[in-house]
C-alpha positions in Angstrom: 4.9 5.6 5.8 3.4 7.5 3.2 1.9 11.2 2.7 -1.0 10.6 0.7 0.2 11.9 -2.9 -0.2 10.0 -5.4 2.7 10.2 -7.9 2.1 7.5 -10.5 -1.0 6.1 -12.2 -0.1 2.6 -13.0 -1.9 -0.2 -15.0 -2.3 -3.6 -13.7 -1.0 -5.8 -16.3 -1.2 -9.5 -15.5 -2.5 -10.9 -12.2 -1.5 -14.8 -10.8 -2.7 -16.4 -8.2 -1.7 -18.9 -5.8 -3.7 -20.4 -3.0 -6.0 -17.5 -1.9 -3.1 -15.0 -2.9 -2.9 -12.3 -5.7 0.0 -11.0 -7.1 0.2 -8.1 -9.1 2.2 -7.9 -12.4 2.2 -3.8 -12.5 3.2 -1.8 -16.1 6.0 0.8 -15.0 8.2 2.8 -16.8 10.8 3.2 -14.5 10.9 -0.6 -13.2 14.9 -0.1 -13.2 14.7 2.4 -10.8 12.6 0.0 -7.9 14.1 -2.4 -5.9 13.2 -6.0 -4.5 11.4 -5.5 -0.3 10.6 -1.6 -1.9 7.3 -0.7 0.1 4.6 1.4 -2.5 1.3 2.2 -2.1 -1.3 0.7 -4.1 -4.6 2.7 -4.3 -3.4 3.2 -0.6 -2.4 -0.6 0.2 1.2 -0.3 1.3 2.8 -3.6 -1.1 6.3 -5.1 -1.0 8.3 -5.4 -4.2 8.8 -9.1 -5.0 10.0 -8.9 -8.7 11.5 -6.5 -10.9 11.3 -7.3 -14.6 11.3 -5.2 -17.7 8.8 -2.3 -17.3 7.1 -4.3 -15.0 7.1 -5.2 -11.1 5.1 -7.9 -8.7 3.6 -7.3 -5.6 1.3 -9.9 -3.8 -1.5 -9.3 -1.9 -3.0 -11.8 0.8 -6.4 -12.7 1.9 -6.5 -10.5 4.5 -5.7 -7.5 2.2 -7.8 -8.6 -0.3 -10.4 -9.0 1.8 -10.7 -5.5 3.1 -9.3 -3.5 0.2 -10.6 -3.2 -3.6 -7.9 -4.7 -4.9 -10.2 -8.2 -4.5 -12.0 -6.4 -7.4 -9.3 -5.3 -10.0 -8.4 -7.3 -12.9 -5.8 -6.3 -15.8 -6.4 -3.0 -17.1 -7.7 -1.6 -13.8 -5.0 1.7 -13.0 -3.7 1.9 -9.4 -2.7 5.3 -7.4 0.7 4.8 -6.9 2.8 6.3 -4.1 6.4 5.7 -3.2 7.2 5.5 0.5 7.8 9.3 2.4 11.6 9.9 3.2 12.4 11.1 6.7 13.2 15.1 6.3 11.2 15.6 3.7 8.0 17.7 3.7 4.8 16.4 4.2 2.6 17.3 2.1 -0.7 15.5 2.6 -1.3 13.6 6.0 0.6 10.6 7.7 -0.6 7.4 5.9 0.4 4.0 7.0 -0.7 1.9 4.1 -3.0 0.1 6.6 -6.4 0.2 4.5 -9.2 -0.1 7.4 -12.0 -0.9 4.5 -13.9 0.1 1.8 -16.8 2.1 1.4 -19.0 2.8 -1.4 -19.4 5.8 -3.4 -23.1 7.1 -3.4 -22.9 10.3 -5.3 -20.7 12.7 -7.4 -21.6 15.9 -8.5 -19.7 18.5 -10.8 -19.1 22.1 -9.9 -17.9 24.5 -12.5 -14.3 23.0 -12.6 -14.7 20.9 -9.1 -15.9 17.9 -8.4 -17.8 16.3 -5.0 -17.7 12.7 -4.1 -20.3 11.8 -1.5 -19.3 8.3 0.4 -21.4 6.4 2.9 -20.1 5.6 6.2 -20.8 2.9 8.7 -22.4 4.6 11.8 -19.5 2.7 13.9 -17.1 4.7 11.9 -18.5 7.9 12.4 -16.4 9.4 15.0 -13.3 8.8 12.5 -14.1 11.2 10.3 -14.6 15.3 11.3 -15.0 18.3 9.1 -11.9 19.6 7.8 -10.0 16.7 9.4 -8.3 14.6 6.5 -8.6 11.2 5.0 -7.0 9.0 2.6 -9.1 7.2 -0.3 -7.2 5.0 -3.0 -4.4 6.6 -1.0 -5.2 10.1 -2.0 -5.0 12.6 1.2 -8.4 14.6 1.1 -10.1 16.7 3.5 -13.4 16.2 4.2 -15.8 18.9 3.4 -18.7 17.5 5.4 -19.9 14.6 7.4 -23.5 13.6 8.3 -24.6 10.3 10.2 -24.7 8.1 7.2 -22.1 9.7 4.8 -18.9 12.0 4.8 -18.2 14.1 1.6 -14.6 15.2 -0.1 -14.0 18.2 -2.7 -11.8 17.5 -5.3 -9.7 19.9 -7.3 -9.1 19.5 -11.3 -5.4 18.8 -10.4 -6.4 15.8 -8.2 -9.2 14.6 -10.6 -7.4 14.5 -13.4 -4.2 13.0 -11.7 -5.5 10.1 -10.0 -8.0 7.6 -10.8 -11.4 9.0 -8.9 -11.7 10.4 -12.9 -13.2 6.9 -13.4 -14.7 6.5 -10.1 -18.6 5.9 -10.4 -22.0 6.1 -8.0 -21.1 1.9 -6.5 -17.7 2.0 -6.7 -15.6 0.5 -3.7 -12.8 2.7 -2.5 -9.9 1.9 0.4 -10.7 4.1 3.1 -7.4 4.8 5.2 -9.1 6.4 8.5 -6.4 9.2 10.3 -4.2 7.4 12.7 -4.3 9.8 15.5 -8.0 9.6 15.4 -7.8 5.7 15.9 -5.4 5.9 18.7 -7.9 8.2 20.2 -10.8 6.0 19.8 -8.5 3.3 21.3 -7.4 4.9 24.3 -11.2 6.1 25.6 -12.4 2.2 24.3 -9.8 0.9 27.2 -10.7 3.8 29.4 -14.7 2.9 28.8 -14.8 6.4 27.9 -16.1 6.2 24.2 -18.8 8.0 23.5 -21.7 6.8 21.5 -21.7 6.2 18.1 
């Protein structure tokens, strides 16, 4: 479980593959510090530890992740939003974020405003009901709030702090970013699906 706060920005260093696996060869400074089965979040995709080396640590990804995460995209060089696991008494300072990446969507639009920035993302009609003004949701594991939502996209303010801490500084118009949709929102739409209840889309 994760919060949604990204602590690290991390540069992928190598990346190997095996059958229709990746795995991640990650530049860290604090390598010594990790430890083998350690879940992180990786630009939101929650990642098990599977080597420790010096200043560096492997994760692997499989199809399934790669096929619905970015991560299918980056090559060496790329850097990752990097989150540690949340411990249990601690606060809570973004949202509660599996590591469960639902998809990507693409970014259609940023504009600058005087020292903030807005990202404008398009959104599947089907997903629609996920998303709700001032509700939150996680992007390359980053715990936003959404300013606004129309049919076809959904739009998130972002503070210097955030810009300038995580990688949406190199984000551009037809990028892909994971999209972690709230939990409690899913379970919702989950519940009235079985009940027939769901409204339309």
């Amino acid at each position: 479980m994760f919060n949604g706060i990204v602590t690290h920005q991390w540069v992928i260093h190598h990346i190997t593959e095996e059958g229709t696996n990746k795995t991640f060869y990650m530049d860290c400074p604090i390598a010594d510090q990790l430890y083998i089965d350690q879940s992180i979040a990786h630009n939101g995709v929650c990642l098990t530890v599977t080597k420790i080396l010096d200043q560096q640590y492997a994760v692997t990804a499989i199809k399934e992740t790669l096929d619905k995460t970015n991560l299918q995209f980056s090559v060496p060089g790329d850097i990752l939003n990097i989150e540690m696991a949340a411990t249990m008494g601690g606060r809570i300072d973004g949202h509660l974020v599996q590591g469960h990446v639902d998809k990507t969507v693409t970014c259609v639009g940023i504009q600058e405003k005087d020292g903030s920035w807005l990202f404008d993302f398009a959104v599947d009609p089907a997903d629609r009901l996920l998303l709700v003004n001032r509700g939150s949701v996680c992007l390359n594991g980053i715990s936003l709030t959404i300013a606004s939502v129309t049919e076809n996209t959904f739009q998130v303010a972002i503070i210097p702090f955030t810009y300038e801490n995580t990688n949406l500084q190199y984000l551009k118009s037809g990028d892909q970013v994971n999209i972690e949709f709230d939990i409690l929102g899913k379970y919702i739409m989950q519940y009235l699906e079985r009940l027939q209840l769901t409204p339309t889309r």
